[in-house]
N, C-alpha and C positions, 0 to 999 in steps of 0.2 A: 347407400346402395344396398339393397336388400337379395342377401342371398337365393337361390331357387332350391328347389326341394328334388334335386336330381342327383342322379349317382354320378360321380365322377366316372369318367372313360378308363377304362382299364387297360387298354392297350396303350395309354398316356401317362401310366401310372410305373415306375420302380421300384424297388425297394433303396433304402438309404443305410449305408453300414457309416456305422456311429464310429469313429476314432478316439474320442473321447481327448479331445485337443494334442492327439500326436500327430508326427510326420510321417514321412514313408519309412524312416525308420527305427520307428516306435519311442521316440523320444516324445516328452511332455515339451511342449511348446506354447501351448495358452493354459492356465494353471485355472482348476477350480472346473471344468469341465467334465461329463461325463454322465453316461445313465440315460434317464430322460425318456418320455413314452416314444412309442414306434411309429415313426414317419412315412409318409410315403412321398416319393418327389415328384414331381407335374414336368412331363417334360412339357416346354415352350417353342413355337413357333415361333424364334426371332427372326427368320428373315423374311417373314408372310411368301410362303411357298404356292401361294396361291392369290386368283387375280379378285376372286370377289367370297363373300362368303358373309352368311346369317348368323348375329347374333341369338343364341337359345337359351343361354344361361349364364350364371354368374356363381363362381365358386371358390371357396374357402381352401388357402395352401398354407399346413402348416409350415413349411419350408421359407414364407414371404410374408413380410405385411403387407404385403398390396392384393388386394382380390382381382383374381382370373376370371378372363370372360372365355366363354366356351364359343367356340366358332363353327357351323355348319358348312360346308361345301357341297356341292350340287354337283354328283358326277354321273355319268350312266350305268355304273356297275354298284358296288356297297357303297354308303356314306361314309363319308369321312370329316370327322372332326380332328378341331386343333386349339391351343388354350396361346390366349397374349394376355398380359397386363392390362386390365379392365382401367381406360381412361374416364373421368368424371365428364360427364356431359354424354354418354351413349344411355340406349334405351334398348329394350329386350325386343327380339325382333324386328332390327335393325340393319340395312347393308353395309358393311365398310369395304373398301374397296384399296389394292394395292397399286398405285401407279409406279411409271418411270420402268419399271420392269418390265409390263406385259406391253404398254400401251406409249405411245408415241408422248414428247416432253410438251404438248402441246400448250399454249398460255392458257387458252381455255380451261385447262384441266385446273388450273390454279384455283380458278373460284368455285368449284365443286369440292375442296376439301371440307370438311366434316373431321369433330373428332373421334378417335380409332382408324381412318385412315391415315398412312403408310408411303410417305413417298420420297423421294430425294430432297437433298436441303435446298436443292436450286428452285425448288417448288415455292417455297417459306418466304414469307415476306419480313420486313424487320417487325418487331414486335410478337411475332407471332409464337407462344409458346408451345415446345414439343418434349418429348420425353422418347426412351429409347433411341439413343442417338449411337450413332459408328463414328468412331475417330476415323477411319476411314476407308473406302468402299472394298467390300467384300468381308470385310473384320466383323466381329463380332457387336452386341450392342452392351454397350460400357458406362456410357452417361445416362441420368436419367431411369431410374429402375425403381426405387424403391414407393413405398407410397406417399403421396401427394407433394414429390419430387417436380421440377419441370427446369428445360431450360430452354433461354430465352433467343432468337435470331435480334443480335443487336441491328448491325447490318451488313453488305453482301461489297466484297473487295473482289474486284475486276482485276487480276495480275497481270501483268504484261508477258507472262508465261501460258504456258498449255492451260496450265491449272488457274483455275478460280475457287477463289473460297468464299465462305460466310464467318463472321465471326459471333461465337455465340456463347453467353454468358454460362456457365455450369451453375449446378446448383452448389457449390461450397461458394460462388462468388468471383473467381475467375475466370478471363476469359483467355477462349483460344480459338483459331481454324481450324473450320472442318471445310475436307471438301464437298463440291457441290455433287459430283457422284454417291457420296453417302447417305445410307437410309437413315429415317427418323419418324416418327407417327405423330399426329396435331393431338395437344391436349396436355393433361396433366393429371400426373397418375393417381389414380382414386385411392381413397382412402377408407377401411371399414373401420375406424373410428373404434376399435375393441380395447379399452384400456384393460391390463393386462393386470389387474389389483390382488397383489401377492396375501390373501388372507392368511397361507399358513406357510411353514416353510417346508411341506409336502409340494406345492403344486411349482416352486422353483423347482424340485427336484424333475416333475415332471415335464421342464422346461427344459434339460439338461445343466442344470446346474448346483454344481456340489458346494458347502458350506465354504465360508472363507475366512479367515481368521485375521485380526487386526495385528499390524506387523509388532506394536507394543505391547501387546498381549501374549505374545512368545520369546522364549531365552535367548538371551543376547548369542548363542550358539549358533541360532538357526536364522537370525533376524537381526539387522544392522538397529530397529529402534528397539529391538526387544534390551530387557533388563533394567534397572536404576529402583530407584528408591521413590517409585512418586513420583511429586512436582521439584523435588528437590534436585531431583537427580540431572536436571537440564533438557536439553533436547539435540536437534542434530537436524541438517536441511531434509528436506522427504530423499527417502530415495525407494526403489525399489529392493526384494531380495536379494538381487545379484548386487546391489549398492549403487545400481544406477541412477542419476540423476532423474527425478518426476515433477512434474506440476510446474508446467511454463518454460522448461527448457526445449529448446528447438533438436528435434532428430529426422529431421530430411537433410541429405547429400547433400550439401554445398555444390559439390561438383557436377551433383545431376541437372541437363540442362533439357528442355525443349524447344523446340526453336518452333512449336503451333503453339505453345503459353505465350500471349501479348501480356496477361496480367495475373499476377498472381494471386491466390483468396484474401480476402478482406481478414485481418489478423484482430 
């Protein structure tokens, strides 16, 4: 997918205040963070606030590896654009269209999707793969984001309650219900293929990312592997610098449960 040679929309555009891996209250929380050139963020139309609208371009967000497609709208007063996650399979001056919102859940509407079109999961047949997906209706879009991410409509469970769901595989591998009121757009999300080839360790810096130092390589003061004599000195299981245990130990809640998780990711 080939970038276009247009300015990004400025009134889509924010500035980004860097934290440099702290919280709200300035505590270091992700270590080796910090700096990094000046960003600017792309706000996204996740809930397609609109019933139809012209693809014009396609654009580069440092904030994502997924490239944005810029969207035209046709109104009677100024234009207005909007940016979504550019799915693989759209072309430049293109319509995609939002159902289920504006437009009655007709079956017909089913075999007129196209990818970049937007519509509820009752729309989805099984097999069929989508990306930006809502756990569920009215929420945010949570599954499915990154680039050449997708998940799958395994298949559609009829409950003998109000609600009907679909059950649909995520991209880590597990599967869970979503309901059928929930939004979701056909496709899978493109990829701009930019290997990110760290030639110096200037353009890490430029990445936000500060030097990081091997835990053996410092005093046993400040570091659980730090100190000894060498090979001779022994060793010790990995851990982190707080001494926590790393590399294959399980750190999700036992207790935390979901009752839409049918399966859990493939380990």
């Amino acid at each position: 997918m080939k970038y276009t040679r247009y300015r990004s929309v400025l009134s889509l555009r924010t500035g980004q205040k860097q934290f440099a891996g702290r919280n709200a209250k300035g505590k270091i929380t992700v270590r080796h963070r910090g700096g990094g050139h000046k960003q600017a963020f792309r706000i996204i139309d996740w809930h397609r606030s609109n019933e139809k609208a012209l693809i014009v371009g396609f654009e580069y967000d440092p904030q994502r590896n997924a490239p944005l497609a810029k969207l035209y709208h046709k109104t009677e007063g100024s234009p207005i654009f909007s940016y979504i996650l550019a799915p693989t399979g759209i072309k430049l001056f293109q319509e995609i269209f939002t159902y289920g919102k504006f437009q009655d859940n007709n079956i017909t509407n089913k075999k007129l999707l196209q990818p970049g079109d937007a519509a509820p999961i009752s729309f989805y047949e099984s097999g069929d793969f989508i990306h930006a997906v809502q756990a569920f209706p009215g929420q945010g879009i949570i599954f499915g984001r990154s680039a050449g991410s997708f998940c799958q409509v395994i298949s559609i469970i009829l409950d003998s309650s109000i609600s009907q769901y679909s059950k649909i595989r995520l991209p880590s591998g597990s599967q869970r219900l979503v309901d059928f009121s929930a939004q979701a757009t056909l496709g899978v999300v493109a990829s701009n293929q930019r290997q990110k080839n760290l030639i110096k360790a200037g353009r890490s810096r430029w990445l936000g990312w500060r030097p990081s130092v091997r835990g053996v390589a410092i005093n046993p003061v400040d570091h659980p592997h730090g100190g000894g004599q060498g090979k001779t000195s022994g060793g010790r299981p990995s851990v982190t610098f707080k001494s926590w245990p790393t590399k294959g130990i399980p750190t999700r809640n036992k207790k935390r449960r979901n009752s839409f998780i049918l399966l859990p990711r493939n380990k």
